[in-house]
VEXLUM-911835 format. One record per residue (C-alpha): x, y, z. Coordinates in steps of 0.05 Angstrom, whole numbers, plus 5000, padded with zeros to 4 digits. Example, Ala and Ser with C-alpha at 12.3 -4.5 7.8 and 13.67 -1.06 7.14 Angstrom:
<atoms>
524649105156
527349795143
</atoms>
This chain:
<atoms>
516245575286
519846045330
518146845316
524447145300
525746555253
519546705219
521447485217
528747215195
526046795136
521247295115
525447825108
533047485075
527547325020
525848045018
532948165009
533947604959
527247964915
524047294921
517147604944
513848174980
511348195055
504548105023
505147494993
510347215054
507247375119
500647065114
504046415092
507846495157
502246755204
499746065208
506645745228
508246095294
503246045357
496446445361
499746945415
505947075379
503247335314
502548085331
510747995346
512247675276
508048305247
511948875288
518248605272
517248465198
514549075183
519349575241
524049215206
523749315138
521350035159
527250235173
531749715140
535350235098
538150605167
539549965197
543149675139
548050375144
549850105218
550949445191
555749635137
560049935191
558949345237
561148865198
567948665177
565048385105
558348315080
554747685087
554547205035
547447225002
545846485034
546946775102
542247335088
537447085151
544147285198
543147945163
535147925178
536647685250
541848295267
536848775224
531348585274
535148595334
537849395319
530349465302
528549295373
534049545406
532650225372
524750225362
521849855412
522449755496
525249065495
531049095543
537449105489
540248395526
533448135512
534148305445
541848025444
539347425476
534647235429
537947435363
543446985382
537946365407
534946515329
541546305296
542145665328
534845545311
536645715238
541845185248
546845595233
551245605304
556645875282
553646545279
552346625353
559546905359
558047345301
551547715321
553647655390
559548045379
556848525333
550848685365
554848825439
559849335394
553249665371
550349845441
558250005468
558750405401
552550685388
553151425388
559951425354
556451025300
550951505290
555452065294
559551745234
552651635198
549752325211
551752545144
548752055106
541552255081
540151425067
541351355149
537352025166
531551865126
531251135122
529351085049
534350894994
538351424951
534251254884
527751454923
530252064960
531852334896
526552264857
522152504923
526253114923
526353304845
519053214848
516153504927
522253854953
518554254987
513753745016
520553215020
520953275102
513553105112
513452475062
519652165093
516052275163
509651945134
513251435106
516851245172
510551235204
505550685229
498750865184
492550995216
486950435218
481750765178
475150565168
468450675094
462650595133
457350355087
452650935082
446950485046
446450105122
448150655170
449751395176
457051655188
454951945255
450451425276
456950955265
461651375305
456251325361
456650445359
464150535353
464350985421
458450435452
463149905431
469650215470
472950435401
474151245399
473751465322
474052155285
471152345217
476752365161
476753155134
475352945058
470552245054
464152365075
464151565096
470651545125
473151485204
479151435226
481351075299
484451315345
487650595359
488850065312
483649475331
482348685306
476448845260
472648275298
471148785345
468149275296
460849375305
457149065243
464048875204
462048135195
455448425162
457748965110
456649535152
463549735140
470049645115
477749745125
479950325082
484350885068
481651505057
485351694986
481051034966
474851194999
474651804947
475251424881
467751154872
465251824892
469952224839
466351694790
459951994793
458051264801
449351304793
444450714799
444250364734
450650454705
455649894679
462049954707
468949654696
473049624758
479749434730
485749184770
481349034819
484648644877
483148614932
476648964930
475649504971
474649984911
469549434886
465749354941
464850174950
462250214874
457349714890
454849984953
454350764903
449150314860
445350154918
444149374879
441449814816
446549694761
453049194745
460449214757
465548774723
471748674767
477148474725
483948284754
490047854725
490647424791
485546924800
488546794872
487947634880
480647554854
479246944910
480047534956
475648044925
470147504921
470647485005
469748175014
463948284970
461147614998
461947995071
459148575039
453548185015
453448374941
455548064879
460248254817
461647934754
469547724778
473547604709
480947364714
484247644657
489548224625
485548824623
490048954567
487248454526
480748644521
479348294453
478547594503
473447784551
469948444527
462948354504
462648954459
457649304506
460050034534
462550254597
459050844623
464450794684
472250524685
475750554749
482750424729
487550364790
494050184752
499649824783
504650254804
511250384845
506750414909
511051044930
504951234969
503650725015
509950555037
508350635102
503350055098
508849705051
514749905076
518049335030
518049724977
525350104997
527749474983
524249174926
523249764878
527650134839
528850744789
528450294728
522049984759
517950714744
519150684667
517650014664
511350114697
509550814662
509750414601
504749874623
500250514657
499950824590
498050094553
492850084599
490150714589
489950644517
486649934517
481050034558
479950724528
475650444469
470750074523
468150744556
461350974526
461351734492
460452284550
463651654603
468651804659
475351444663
478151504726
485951384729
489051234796
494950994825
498251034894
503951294880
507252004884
511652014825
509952494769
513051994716
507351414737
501752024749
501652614703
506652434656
503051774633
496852134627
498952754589
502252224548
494651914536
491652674522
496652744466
495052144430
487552174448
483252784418
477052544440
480252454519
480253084566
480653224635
476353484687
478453814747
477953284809
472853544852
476353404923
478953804972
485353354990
491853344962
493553884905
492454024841
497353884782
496554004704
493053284691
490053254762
490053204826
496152814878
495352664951
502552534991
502552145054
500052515112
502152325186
495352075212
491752155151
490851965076
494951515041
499151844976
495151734927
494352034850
487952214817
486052424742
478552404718
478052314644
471452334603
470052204526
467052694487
460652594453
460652514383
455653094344
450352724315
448352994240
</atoms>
């Protein structure tokens, strides 16, 4: 399969809401040649990236919008401004080939179309952005639902999100400190032609300078480390996680969280990774198999805890909830297009009905650890002030970390240009009951 095809399909079923880049591109990976898969990656995600400013162009380019069948001519012109705009293809190159990708769609009678529209864009373009300068969906490239609920919650920090967000992230790296030191894996990294620097709040953390296959990490293919933000490096760590103790990773796809708990308990204890996906949970079970350790993997609703809890305590819940993924857009920059406002209630609501049924499975003087990666209040410290109210026995500690801020419940990270993920943190424990 031709590239921009691929990148064309992908995204008009973006548009359509019939799936995620997640659950697309790696169907579509395997379609197009070996060499041509980095392409299909940069234009999927540039793309979508920005989709919300090039969609402002398109409005005016276009006579009428296109009818929601031809949505791949709307992914094929989306792509081409993408390249024309973002990268250093030559712009008749990227003519060229947008109208070569309609004919390959089998849909000819759109070379005329894109042709014509896409020559009026680079004879037009500053007139266009001059007409669009206005428009705060064109200047920040997110949609007007999200600017405004980023505003009413950071406007101060609203400038420094959107950049974030418009960002490529950082390739950051957990090395596993039971195998190796921190420093002593910086020093194979630098051997090994890879420059790295220590993140400023994990202690197991390093970030790269350049993004790299992880093939040529030092020691990946034996555990030594991982692929992993730094927000998530800090949740086993806020745990207090201790040789010995049973733990209940929750919503645990696709493992990274997992496999850092188990490498805390050092093989001295037990973790039950519970996620609703058993597909999700196939992929958990690879990375702990890399890692070399082993979980009890569960597929199940961690709201129904009455069909696969045993009755025995929790001294440790990690619950990262599912959320709006406001945080890590920058990794998932599909989200502008696949969330909306009426998506946060609607997953506050399911937050909060997690909260409350695993509640009951944490053991008396147990930590809770609520987590989402997200950077609305309403998914954050809204749902768990909601959980205090109803819960006398709940209360909060402050989150010992250093990144991020703190706020009433506790503590959010926003997006930082070469740094952390956004990311939301509040550390619950259970009181212990007086014994007479």
């Amino acid at each position: 399969m031709k590239t921009r095809v691929a990148a064309a399909q992908i995204i008009a079923s973006i548009l359509r809401n019939e799936g995620s880049l997640s659950t697309l591109l790696p169907n579509y990976l395997g379609k197009v040649a070996e060499r041509d898969r980095g392409l299909l990656q940069q234009l999927c995600y540039g793309t979508l990236r920005f989709y919300p400013r090039l969609h402002c162009y398109l409005q005016l380019l276009l006579s009428k919008p296109l009818k929601a069948r031809d949505l791949d001519i709307e992914a094929v012109l989306a792509c081409a401004l993408y390249q024309i705009l973002e990268t250093r293809i030559p712009p008749h190159a990227a003519v060229n080939e947008a109208v070569a990708t309609a004919q390959a769609l089998k849909k000819g009678w759109a070379r005329g179309l894109i042709n014509g529209v896409l020559r009026r864009f680079l004879r037009e373009q500053d007139e266009l952005s001059k007409k669009l300068a206005d428009d705060p969906v064109f200047r920040s490239a997110h949609p007007t639902w999200l600017l405004d609920a980023l505003d009413r919650a950071w406007p101060e920090h609203l400038t420094g999100i959107i950049e974030a967000n418009n960002r490529q992230p950082p390739m950051t790296l957990r090395v596993n400190l039971a195998r190796n030191s921190r420093a002593d894996y910086q020093k194979r990294l630098g051997e090994a032609g890879i420059e790295a620097s220590p993140t400023p709040f994990s202690d197991c953390g390093l970030t790269l300078q350049q993004p790299c296959d992880v093939t040529e990490l030092p020691g990946f293919l034996d555990g030594d480390v991982s692929v992993q933000d730094e927000a998530a490096q800090l949740a086993a760590p806020l745990l207090q996680i201790a040789p010995g103790q049973r733990v209940l990773d929750a919503c645990c796809a696709p493992g990274g969280k997992t496999g850092h708990l188990l490498e805390c308990l050092a093989g001295e204890g037990e973790v039950l990774a519970l996620d609703i996906s058993p597909q999700r949970l196939e992929r958990v079970e690879e990375n702990l198999a890399r890692l070399g350790f082993q979980a009890h993997l569960l597929a199940a609703d961690a709201c129904d805890t009455g069909g696969w809890w045993d009755g025995r305590p929790f001294d440790r819940i990690l619950l990262d909830a599912p959320c709006s993924a406001t945080g890590v857009i920058r990794r998932h920059p599909d989200v502008k297009l696949l969330r909306s406002q009426a998506d946060i209630a609607k997953l506050a609501a399911l937050q909060l009905a997690l909260l409350k049924a695993l509640w009951p499975l944490l053991g008396e003087g147990g930590i809770l650890l609520y987590a989402t990666c997200s950077v609305l209040p309403g998914e954050n410290d809204r749902v768990v002030g909601a959980f205090l109210q109803e819960t006398p026995e709940a209360s909060v500690e402050p989150v010992p970390t250093a990144a991020g801020m703190a706020t009433p419940w506790g503590r959010q990270l926003l997006p930082r240009s070469g740094g952390h993920d956004g990311f939301y943190f509040a550390r619950i424990t259970k009181a212990v009951t007086a014994t007479h």
